[in-house]
N, C-alpha and C positions, 0 to 999 in steps of 0.2 A: 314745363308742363308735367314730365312725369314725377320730379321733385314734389311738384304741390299735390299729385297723387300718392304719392306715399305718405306725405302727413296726414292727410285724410284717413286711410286707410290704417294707419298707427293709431291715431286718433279712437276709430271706430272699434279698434282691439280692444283698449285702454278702456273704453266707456261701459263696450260688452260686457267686459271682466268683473267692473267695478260694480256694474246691475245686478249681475248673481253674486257676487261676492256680497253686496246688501243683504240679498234674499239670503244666503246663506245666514248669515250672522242674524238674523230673526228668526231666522230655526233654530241655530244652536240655542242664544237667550229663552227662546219661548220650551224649549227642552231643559231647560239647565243646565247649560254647557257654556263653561266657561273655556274659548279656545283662544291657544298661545301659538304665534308666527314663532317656529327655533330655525332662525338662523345662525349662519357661520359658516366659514371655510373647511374646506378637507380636512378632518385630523383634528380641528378645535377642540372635540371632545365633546360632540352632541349628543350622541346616544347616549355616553356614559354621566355627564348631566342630568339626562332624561332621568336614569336609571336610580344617580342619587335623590332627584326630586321626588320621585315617583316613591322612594321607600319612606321616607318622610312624611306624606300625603295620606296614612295610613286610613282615616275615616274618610277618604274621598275616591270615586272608583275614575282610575286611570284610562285613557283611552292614548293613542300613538298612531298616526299616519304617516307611515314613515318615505320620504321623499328619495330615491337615488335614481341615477343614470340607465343604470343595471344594479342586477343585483339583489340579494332580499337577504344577507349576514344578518344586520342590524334586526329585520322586523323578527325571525327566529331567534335571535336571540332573548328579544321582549318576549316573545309568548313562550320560552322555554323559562320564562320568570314569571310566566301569569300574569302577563298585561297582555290587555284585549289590545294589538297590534294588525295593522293593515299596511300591504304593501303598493306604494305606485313607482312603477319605473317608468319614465319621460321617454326613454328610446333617444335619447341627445339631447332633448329642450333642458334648458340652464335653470329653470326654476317651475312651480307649480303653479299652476293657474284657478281660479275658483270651480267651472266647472269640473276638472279631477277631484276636486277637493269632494265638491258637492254628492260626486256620485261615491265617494269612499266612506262619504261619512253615511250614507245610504246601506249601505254594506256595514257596516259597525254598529247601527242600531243605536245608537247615540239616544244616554237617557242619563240625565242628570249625575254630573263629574265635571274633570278635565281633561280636556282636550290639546293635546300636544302634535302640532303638526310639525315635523323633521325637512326642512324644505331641502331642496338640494345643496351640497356642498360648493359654495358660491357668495361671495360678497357686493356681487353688484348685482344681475338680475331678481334675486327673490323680494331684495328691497323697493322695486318699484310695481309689485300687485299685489294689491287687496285681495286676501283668497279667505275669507268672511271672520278673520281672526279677532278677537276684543283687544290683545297684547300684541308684540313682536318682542319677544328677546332675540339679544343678539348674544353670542357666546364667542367671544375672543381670546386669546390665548398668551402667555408671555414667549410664546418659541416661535411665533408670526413678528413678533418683535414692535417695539412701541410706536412705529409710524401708520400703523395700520388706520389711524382715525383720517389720514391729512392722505392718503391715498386712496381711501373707502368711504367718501364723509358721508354718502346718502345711508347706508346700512347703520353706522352710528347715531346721525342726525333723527332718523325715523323709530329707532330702538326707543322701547318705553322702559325695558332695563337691561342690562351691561352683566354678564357673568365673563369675568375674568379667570379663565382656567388657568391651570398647571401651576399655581402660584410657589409651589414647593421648588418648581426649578429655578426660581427667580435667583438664588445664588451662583448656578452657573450658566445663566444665560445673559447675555446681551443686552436686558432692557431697563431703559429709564421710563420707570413709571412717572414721576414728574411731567417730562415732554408727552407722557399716553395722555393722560388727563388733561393736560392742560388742550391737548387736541382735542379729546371730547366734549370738553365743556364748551368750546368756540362752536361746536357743533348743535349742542345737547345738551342746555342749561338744568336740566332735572330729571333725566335717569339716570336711578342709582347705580353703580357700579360695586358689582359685589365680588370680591376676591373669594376662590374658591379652587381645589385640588382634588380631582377625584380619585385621586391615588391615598391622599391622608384623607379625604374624605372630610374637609375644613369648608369650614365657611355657608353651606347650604342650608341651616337653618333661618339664618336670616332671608337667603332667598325665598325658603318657601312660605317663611312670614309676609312677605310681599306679597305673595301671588295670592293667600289664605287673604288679603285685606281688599285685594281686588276685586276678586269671584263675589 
């Protein structure tokens, strides 16, 4: 009996979520806000991602909702670059839900740009909510090493594109890219996967040619 009450009640989270999360993503659209799920792990190199997209972007006005546990590094460090950045700390919860979302992007004034929301560092809860986003990239790294796809399949499978970071260490690390892809693709027949180092600062043109063909 209380098994069949808790799917119920899972169930009722899931659907709440997924309702505002709708209603969100028709505010962003009817605003002109084109918003991107960044997920990825600890350490992937999200922020610094953001940071490269975001200079790139240069005719488009930036926005950042930045996801952590604790903490507000990252959101200061955006608005010490002049990007219109907002901070949500969870207090423990593993991932961002639509109503945080709803009320941050409330607070930001949200009027025609992109929208980059920073979810928490985490490869399995952020992949399973809707929090009103048009994309989700996912940002992976060569120093998580190439099994990440066949241990994480949901976060890969649901990505609409792949930035693969630090690709500059691919000489002295660990990974066969060969076995990465070939995992991704069992997952994830059609997002790109785009190689990228935010240290040489490679590769991100193409990404933000992507993102310029979606909005």
């Amino acid at each position: 009996m209380s098994e069949n009450k808790e799917i119920e009640i899972m169930q009722s989270v899931y659907d709440k979520n997924d309702e505002v999360a709708s209603e969100i993503n028709s505010s962003f659209t009817r605003n002109g806000i084109f918003a991107v799920n960044v997920m990825g792990a600890p350490g992937a190199g999200k922020t610094s991602t953001l940071i490269q997209l975001i200079k790139r972007l240069k005719d488009t006005t930036s926005y950042v909702i930045e996801g952590d546990i604790e903490a507000d590094f990252d959101t200061k460090l955006l608005q010490s670059l002049g990007v219109k950045a907002i901070q949500i700390n969870t207090g423990g919860a593993c991932h961002l839900d639509s109503p945080l979302i709803g009320k941050a992007a409330e607070d930001l004034s949200l009027k025609d740009g992109i929208l980059f929301i920073e979810n928490i560092g985490n490869l399995v809860c952020p992949a399973e909510f809707q929090i009103g986003e048009h994309v989700k990239m996912l940002i992976s790294t060569v120093t998580e090493g190439s099994d990440k796809p066949y241990k994480y399949p949901l976060a890969f499978e649901k990505a609409d594109i792949i930035i693969l970071n630090k690709c500059d260490l691919i000489p002295y690390v660990n990974f066969d890219e060969d076995f990465f892809m070939k995992g991704v693709r069992a997952l994830n027949k059609t997002a790109p996967v785009i190689k990228v180092s935010c240290k040489t600062e490679e590769g991100f043109e193409e990404a933000v040619e992507w993102i310029k063909n979606k909005m």
